[in-house]
N, C-alpha and C positions, 0 to 999 in steps of 0.2 A: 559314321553313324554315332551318335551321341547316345550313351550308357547312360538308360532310363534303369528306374528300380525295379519295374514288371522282369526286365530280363532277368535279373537276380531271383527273384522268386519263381518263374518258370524254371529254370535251372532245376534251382532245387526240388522244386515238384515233382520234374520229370525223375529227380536221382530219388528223391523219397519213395515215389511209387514205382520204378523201373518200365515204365509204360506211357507212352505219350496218349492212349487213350484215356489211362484213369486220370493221369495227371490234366488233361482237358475238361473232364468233368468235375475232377477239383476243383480246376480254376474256373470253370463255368467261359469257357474258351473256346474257337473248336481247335480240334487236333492240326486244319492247317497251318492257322494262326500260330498255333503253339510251337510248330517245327518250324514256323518259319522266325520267328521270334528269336529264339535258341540258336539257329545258322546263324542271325545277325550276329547275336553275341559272340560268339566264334569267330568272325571274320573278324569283330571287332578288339580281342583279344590277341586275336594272330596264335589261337590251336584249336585242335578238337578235344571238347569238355567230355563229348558223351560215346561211349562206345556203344553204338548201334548193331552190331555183325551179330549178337546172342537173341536168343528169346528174351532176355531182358537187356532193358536201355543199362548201361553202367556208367558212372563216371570214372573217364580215365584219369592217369595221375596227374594229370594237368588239369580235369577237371575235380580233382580231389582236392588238387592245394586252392583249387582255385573256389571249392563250395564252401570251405573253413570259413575263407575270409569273408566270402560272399553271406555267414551266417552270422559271424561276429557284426560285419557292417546293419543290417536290418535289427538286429538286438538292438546294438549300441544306435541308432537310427530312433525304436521304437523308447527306450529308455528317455534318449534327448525331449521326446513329443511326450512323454510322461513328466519330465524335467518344468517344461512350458508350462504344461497345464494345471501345473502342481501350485495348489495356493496354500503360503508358510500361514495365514490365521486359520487355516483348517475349517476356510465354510466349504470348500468342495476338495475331494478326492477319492483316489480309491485304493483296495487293497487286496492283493490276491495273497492270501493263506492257505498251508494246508497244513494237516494236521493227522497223525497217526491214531489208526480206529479208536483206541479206548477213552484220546482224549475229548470224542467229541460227548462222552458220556458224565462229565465234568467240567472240560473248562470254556468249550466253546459258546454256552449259553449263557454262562456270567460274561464273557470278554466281549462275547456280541452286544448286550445287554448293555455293558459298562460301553463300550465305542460308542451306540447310537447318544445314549443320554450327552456323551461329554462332546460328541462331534457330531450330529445327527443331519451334518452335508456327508463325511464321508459314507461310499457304498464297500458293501464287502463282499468277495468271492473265498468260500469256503470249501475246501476241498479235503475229502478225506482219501486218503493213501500211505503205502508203505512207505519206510525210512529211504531208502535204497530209490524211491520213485522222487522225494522231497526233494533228495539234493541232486538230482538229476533235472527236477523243473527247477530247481534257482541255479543252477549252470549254465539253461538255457535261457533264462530270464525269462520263463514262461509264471515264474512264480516271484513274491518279494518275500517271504517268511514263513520259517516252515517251523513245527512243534515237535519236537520226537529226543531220542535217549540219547545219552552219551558214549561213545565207541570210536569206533574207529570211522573216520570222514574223508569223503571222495578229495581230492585237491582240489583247492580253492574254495571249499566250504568255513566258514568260521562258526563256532558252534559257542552260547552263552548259555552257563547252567543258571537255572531257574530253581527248582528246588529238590527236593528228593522223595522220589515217592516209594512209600510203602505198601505190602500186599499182604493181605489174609484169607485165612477161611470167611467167607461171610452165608450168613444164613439168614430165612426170613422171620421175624416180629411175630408173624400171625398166625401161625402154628401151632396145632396144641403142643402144650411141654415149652411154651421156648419161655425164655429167660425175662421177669418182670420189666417193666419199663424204667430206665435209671440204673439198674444193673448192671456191672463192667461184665463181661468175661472173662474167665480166664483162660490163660494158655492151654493150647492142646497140643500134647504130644506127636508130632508127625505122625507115627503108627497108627495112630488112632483113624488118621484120615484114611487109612486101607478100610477101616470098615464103613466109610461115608460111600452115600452115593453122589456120584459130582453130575454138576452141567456147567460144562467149560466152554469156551472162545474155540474154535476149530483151530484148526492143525498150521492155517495160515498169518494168522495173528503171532506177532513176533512175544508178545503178552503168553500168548499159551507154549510157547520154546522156549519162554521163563521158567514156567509153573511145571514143565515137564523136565526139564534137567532140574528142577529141586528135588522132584520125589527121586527123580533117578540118583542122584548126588545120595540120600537118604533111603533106598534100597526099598519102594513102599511105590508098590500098582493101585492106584485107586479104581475103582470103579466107575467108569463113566460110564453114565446113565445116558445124558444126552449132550452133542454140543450144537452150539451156535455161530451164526457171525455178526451176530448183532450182541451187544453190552444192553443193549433195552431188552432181547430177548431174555436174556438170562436176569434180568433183575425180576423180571412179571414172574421167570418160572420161580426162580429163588422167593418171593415171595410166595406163591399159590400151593407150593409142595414143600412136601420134608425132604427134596433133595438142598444141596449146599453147591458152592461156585469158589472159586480166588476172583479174585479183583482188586483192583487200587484201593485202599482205605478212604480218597476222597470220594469215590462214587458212591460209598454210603452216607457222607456229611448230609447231601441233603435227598436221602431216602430213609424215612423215620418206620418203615416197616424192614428194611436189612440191618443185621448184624454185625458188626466187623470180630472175627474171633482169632487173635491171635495164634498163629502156629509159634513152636517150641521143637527145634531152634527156628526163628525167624527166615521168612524165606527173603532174599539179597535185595536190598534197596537199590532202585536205580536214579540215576540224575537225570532229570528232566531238565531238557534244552533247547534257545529258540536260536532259529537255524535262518544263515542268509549268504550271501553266496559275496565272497570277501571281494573288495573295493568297489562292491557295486552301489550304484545309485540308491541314496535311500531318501526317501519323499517326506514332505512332512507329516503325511500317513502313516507312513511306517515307524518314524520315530516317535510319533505320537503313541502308536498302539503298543511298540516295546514298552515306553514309559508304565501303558497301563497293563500288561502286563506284573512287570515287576511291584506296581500296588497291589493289584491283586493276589499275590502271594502273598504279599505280606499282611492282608488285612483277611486271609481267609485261615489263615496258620500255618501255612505247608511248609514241611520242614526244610531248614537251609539245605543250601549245596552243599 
């Protein structure tokens, strides 16, 4: 029998979802088709892939070495057919991004903004998710470039710092008492934040496991009023109320009713980094959009790496 690519992808179906029923209605298959499909490829490999004797299907260790390859082959496969279709003057392509929650509060509607005007054939897929999820879809080539912080990196991720971002107290503009228009702020004391009432990034955001080992680091419980998981949540409260927030100093550039108010000692700059998964294919989408990238930093001021 001649090794078609549906076998490969049944395979894995059946092992992703441990069940030849679901994995049928995955594949929009039926379940006979699908076991019988899967025996092919077994006879045709000379072992058995799937251990069937449990309440769940398993792959045996022959079909473990044998799913590796079988997932590398459909990547490297799906890359090639990205490779083709790929046009170097940039009237068509496309580009899967993702991006860690606070950046979409900042940089994702200037770089959306700035793609369409300068290539307005390429399409874009924007995705927001944790660090830990980024380099896990460009491992699988489920992603081409990912936005997030400098640390420590899965193998085979290659990571370019971008710039360094900074974090403040920020408050709203329209408040009675708040501070004239053109007015710097000055530094506030750490301590001082024990008597603010905060509305933070909830407990999931790797942003708010920033801003809590600072105060913990400086021995100071703030009061938190309320949190969120949205950065547009907390901008509308931060502006509406006399409560206060941390956040990036760029998500107030272009919020002319928040504050940015420096904390005293400053709370720890991080490097911001674009993220891609090392020797893999990179399109002229992609190197397009790192290029503008790195204008964009530099024509908006954000501090070096």
């Amino acid at each position: 029998m001649a090794l078609e690519l549906r076998h490969l992808r049944y395979l894995l179906a059946v092992a992703e979802h441990g069940n030849f029923t679901r994995a049928a209605e995955d594949l929009r298959v039926s379940q006979p088709t699908l076991s019988q499909q899967v025996k092919q490829l077994e006879r045709t490999v000379g072992a058995q892939l799937l251990d069937r004797t449990g309440r769940t299907v398993r792959l045996t260790d022959a079909g473990e070495t044998y799913a590796h390859y079988a997932r590398r082959a459909l990547r490297d496969l799906a890359a090639a057919e990205r490779a083709v279709l790929d046009v170097a003057d940039l009237s068509r392509g496309h580009l899967r991004l993702a991006l860690t929650p606070t950046f979409t509060a900042y940089l994702v509607g200037p770089l959306t903004a700035e793609l369409h005007t300068r290539h307005p054939g390429i399409t874009l897929t924007v995705q927001e998710m944790t660090q830990d999820r980024i380099e896990a879809g460009l491992l699988a080539d489920e992603l081409d470039l990912g936005i997030a912080f400098q640390g420590p990196h899965l193998p085979g991720i290659t990571a370019t710092a971008l710039f360094t971002e900074t974090l403040s107290l920020v408050t709203g503009t329209e408040r009675p008492g708040a501070r004239p228009a053109g007015a710097r702020a000055q530094a506030l004391p750490v301590r001082s934040a024990a008597d603010r009432h905060l509305a933070l990034l909830s407990e999931d955001f790797a942003t708010r496991g920033h801003i809590d080992a600072y105060f913990a680091a400086h021995r100071v419980r703030p009061h938190i009023a309320v949190e969120a998981n949205s950065v547009q949540a907390l901008t509308e409260i931060v502006r509406r109320t006399p409560l206060a927030t941390v956040l990036p100093d760029a998500v107030t550039h272009d919020h002319p009713h928040l504050e940015p108010v420096p904390l005293e000692p400053p709370l720890p700059a991080r490097t911001v980094t674009l993220l891609r998964r090392e020797n893999a294919y990179r399109s002229a989408a992609a190197r397009a959009f790192t290029d503008l990238v790195h204008h964009l930093v530099r024509t908006r001021g954000y501090a070096p790496a």
